[in-house]
C-alpha positions in Angstrom: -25.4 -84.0 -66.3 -27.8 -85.8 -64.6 -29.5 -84.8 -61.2 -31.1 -87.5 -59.8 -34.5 -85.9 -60.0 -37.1 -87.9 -61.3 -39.8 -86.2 -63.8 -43.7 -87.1 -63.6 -45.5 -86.9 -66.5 -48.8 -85.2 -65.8 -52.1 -87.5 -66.9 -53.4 -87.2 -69.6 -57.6 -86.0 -69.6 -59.2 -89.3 -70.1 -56.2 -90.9 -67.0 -58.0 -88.1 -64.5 -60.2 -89.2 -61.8 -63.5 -86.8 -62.1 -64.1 -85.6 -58.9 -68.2 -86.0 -58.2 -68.0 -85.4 -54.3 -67.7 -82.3 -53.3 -67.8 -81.2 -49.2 -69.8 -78.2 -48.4 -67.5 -75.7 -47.0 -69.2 -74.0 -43.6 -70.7 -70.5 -43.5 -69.8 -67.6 -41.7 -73.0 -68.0 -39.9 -72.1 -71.7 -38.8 -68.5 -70.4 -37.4 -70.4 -68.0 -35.4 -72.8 -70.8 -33.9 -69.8 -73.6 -33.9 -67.8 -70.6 -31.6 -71.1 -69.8 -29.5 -71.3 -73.6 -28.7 -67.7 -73.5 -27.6 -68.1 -70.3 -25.1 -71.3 -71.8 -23.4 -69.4 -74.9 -22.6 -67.1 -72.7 -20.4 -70.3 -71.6 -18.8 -69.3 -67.8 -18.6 -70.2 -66.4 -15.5 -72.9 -63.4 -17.2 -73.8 -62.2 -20.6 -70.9 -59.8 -20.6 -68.0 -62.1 -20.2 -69.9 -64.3 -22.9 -69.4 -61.2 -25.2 -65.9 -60.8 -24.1 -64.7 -64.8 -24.7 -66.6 -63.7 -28.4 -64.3 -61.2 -28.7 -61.6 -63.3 -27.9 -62.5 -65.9 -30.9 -61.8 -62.8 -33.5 -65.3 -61.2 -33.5 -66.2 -57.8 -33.8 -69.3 -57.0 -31.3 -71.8 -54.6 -32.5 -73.8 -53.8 -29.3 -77.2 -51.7 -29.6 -81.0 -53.1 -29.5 -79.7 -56.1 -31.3 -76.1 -57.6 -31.3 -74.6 -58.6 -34.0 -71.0 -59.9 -34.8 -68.4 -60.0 -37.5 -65.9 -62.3 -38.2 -62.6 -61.9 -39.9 -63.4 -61.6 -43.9 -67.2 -61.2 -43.1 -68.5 -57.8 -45.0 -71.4 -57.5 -42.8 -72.3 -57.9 -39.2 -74.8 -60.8 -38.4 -77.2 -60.4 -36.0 -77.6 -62.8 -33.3 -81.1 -63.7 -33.4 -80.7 -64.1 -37.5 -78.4 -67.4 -36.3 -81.6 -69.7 -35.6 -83.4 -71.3 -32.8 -81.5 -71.4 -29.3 -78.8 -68.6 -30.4 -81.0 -65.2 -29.2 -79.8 -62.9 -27.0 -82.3 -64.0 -24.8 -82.0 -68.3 -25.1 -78.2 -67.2 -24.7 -78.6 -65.3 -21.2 -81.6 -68.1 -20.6 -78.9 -70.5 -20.8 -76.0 -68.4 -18.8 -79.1 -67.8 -16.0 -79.3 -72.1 -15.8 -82.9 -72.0 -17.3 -82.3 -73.1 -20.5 -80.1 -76.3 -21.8 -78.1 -75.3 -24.8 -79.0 -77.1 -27.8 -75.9 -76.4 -30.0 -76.6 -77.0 -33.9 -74.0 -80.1 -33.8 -75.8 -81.9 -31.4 -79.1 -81.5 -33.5 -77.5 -83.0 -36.6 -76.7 -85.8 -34.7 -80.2 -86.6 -33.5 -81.1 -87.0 -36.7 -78.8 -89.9 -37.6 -78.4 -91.8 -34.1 -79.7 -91.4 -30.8 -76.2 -91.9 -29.1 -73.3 -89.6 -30.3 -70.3 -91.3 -30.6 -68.2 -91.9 -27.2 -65.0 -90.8 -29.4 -64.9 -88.2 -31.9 -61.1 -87.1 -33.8 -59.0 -84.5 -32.9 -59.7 -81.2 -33.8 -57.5 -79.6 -36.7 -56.1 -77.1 -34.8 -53.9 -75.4 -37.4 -56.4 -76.1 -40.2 -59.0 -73.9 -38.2 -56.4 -71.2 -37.5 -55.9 -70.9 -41.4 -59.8 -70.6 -41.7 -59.2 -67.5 -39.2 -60.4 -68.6 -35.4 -59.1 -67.0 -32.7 -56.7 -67.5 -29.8 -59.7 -68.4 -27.6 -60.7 -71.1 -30.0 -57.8 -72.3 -30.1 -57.4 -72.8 -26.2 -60.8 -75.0 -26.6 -59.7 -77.0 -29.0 -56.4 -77.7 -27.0 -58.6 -79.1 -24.0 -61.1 -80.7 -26.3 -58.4 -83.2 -28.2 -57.0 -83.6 -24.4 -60.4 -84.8 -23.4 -60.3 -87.3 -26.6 -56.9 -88.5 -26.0 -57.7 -89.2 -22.3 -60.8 -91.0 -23.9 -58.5 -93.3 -26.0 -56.3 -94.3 -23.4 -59.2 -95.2 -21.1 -60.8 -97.3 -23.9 -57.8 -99.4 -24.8 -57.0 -99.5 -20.9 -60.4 -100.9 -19.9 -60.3 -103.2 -23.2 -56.3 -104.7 -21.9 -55.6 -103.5 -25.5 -51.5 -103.2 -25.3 -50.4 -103.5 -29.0 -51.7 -102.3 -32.6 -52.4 -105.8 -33.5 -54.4 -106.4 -30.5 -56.6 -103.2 -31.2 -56.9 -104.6 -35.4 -57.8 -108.5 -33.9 -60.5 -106.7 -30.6 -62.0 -105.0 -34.0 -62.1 -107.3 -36.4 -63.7 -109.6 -33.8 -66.4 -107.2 -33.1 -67.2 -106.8 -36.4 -67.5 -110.4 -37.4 -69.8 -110.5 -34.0 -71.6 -107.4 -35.1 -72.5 -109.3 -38.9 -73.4 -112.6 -37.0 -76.2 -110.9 -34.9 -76.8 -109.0 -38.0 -77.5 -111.9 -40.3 -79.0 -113.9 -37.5 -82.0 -110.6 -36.5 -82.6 -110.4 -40.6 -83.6 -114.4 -40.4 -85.5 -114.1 -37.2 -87.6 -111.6 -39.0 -88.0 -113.4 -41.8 -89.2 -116.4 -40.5 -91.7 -114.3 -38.3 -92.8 -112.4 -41.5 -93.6 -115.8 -42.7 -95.3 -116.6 -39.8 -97.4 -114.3 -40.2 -98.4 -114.7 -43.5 -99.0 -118.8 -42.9 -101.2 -117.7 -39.7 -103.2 -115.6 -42.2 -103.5 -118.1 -45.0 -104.9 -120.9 -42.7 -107.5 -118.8 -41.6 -108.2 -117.5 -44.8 -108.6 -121.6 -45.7 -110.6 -122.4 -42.9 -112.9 -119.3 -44.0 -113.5 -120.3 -47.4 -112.8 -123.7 -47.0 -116.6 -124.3 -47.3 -117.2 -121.6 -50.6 -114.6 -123.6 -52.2 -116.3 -126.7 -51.7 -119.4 -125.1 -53.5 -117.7 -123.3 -55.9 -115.8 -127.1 -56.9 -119.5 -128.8 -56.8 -120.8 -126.2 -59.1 -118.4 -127.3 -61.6 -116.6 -124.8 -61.3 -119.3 -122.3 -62.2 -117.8 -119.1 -64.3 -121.6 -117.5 -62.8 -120.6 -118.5 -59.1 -117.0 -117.3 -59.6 -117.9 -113.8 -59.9 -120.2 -113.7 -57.4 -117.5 -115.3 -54.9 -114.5 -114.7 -56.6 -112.7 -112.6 -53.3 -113.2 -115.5 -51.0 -112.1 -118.4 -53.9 -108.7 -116.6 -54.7 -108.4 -116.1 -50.8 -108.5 -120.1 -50.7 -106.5 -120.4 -53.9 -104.1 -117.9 -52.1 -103.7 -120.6 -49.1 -103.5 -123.8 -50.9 -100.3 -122.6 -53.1 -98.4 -121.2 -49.8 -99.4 -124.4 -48.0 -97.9 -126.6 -50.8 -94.6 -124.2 -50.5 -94.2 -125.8 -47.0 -91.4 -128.0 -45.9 -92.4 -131.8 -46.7 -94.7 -131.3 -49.2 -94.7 -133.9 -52.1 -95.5 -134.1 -55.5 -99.1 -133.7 -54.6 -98.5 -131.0 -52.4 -99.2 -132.5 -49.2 -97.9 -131.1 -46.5 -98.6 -131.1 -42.6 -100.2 -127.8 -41.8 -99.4 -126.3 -38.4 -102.0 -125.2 -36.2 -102.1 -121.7 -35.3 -101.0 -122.3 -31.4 -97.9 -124.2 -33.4 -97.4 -121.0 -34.8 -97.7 -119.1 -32.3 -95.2 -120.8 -30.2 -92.8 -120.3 -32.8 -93.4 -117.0 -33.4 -92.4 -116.0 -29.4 -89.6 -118.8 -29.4 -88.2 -116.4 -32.8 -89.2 -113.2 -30.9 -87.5 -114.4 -27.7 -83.9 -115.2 -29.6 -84.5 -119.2 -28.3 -84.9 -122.1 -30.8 -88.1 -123.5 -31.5 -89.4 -126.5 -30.0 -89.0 -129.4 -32.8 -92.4 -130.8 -32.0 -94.2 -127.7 -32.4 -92.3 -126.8 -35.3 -93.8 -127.1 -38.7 -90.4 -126.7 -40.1 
């Protein structure tokens, strides 16, 4: 009798993917600072009710000359002042009082990558942090946070006239072919001013040793008068091979050397985002 059901064959070894990345799963101790965050954000009205919303979350409060708290599954109570810079009973009342900023850990991680957080951020797994044992006051957060982002997302695609999916995909893909152009075009401007640079040093350098050359050539090329100049002859060597890599130059390597105002009114024309002036430029 047949049931319809179809059977998969499990994979053999050598047909399994091998798993290489593997997330870091978050402490106790950054639930405790990820729910303190949360609580100042409600601005509590004193250091009680900040202990009270804790409580709310699922923690236990320990209360003495140092509190400490414990979460569900924790074995051991953590103190606050163990949880790192800005989460002391005193930065946390500093804060309540209005005389401190918060400076949640989040927020710290972020500097680190980009100056400006993202406008939008995803929703919050609700259920997936009710499973990893938050509380109902957690919860309530999260509710108003993913309001927050939703309201965000319909103000962006508002202000943008964005009334369809495939108006969002073509908005996107547009921005990002705009994003590679500028891209491409700011690694060219700096290369060409990198090898501005390096032409306004070479035609000094020439001009320097222009006259040691000519006594080092009228020497015979004197293996005795080499060594004695041989920094300033390899600087000038140095400058006649980038000055032969110019545009125009022939089979001699004869090539129109710009002057160094030339270059310099390149180099701003490049710096400014505006082409360069065709007369002035030795390209």
């Amino acid at each position: 009798m047949q049931h319809g059901l179809s059977i998969i064959e499990p994979k053999t070894y050598r047909e399994r993917t091998k798993r290489t990345d593997y997330p870091k799963n978050p402490s106790f101790r950054d639930g405790i600072c990820e729910a303190i965050d949360a609580i100042l954000q409600q601005k509590p009205e004193d250091f009680e009710a900040f202990l009270r919303m804790l409580e709310e979350y699922g923690y236990e409060i320990k209360r003495g000359k140092h509190i400490a708290l414990k979460g569900k599954d924790q074995q051991r109570f953590v103190r606050l002042r163990s949880l790192g810079e800005g989460y002391s009973e005193e930065e946390i009342r500093a804060v309540l009082a209005g005389t401190r900023e918060p400076q949640p850990k989040r927020h710290k991680r972020e500097k680190q990558f980009s100056a400006a957080p993202p406008k939008l951020q995803l929703l919050i797994d609700i259920e997936a942090k009710r499973a990893q044992g938050k509380g109902g006051g957690y919860v309530r957060w999260a509710k108003k946070v993913n309001l927050q982002q939703m309201a965000k997302a319909v103000c962006f695609v508002k202000e943008h006239n964005i009334g369809t999916y495939d108006e969002l995909v073509e908005k996107t893909d547009a921005a990002t072919a705009r994003f590679n152009e500028l891209s491409d075009s700011i690694k060219s401007a700096e290369q060409r001013l990198a090898e501005i640079a390096a032409l306004k040093k070479h035609i000094i350098s020439y001009s320097r040793t222009k006259e040691t050359y000519a006594a080092y050539k009228k020497s015979g090329y004197s293996k005795k008068f080499l060594e004695e100049h041989r920094e300033e002859i390899t600087l000038h060597k140095a400058a006649k091979a980038a000055f032969n890599q110019l545009d125009g130059a022939g089979t001699r390597g004869k090539a129109k050397i710009p002057t160094i105002k030339q270059l310099n009114q390149e180099y701003a024309h490049v710096l400014s985002g505006k082409p360069a002036n065709k007369k002035s430029s030795p390209r």
